[in-house]
C-alpha positions in Angstrom: -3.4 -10.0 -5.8 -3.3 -13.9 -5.3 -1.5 -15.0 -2.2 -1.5 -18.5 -4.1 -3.6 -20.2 -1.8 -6.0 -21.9 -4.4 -5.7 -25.8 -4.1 -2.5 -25.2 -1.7 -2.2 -28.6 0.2 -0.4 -27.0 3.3 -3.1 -25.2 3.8 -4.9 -24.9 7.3 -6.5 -23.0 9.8 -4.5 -20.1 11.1 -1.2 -20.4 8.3 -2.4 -16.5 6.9 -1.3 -15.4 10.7 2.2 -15.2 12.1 4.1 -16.4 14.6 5.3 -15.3 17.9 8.4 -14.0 16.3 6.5 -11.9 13.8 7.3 -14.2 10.5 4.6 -15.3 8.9 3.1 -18.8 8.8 3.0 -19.2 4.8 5.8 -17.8 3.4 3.8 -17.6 -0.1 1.6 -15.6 1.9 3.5 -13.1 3.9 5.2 -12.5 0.5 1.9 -11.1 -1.0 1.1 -9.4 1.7 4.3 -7.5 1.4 3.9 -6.9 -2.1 0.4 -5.5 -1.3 1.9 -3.2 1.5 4.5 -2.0 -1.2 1.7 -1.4 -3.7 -0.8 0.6 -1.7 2.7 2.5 -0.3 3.2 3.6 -3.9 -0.3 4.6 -4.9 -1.0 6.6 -1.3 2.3 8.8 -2.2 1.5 9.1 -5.6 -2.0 10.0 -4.9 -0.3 12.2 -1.9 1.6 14.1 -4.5 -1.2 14.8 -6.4 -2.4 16.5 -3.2 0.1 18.6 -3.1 0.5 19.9 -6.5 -2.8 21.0 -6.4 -2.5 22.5 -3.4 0.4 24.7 -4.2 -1.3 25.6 -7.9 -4.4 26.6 -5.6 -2.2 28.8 -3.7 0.1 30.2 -6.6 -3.1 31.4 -8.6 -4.5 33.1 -5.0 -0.9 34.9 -4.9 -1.0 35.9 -8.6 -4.6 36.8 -8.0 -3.7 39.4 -4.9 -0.7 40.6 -6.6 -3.1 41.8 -9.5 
C-alpha cells in the first residue's frame, strides 16, 4: 500500500498527521490510510468468519458425537 509519498514535493514534517478538525494533512495520504482501514476491516471479518464456521462444525460433530 503506497500513500504516494515517493518524490512528493509537498512533503514535510508532520503532513501524515491531522488537523485539529480530524482531516488529514495530505489528502493523498488520509486516502490510503482509509483504504488500508477498509482492507484490514475485510480480512479481520473474513478471517472472523472463518472462526465461526469452525466453531459451530466443532460443536455440530460434539452434538452428533453425544447423540450416538
Amino acid at each position: 500500500m503506497d500513500g504516494g509519498c515517493k518524490d512528493c514535493a509537498d512533503r514535510f514534517v508532520g503532513c501524515h498527521g491531522k488537523d485539529e478538525n480530524g482531516a488529514w494533512r495530505c489528502p493523498i495520504w488520509g486516502e490510503a490510510q482509509e483504504k488500508k482501514a477498509a482492507y484490514l476491516h475485510q480480512t479481520r471479518q473474513a478471517r472472523m468468519d472463518v472462526v465461526v464456521s469452525a466453531q459451530y462444525i466443532r460443536e455440530s460433530r460434539s452434538r452428533f458425537a453425544m447423540r450416538k
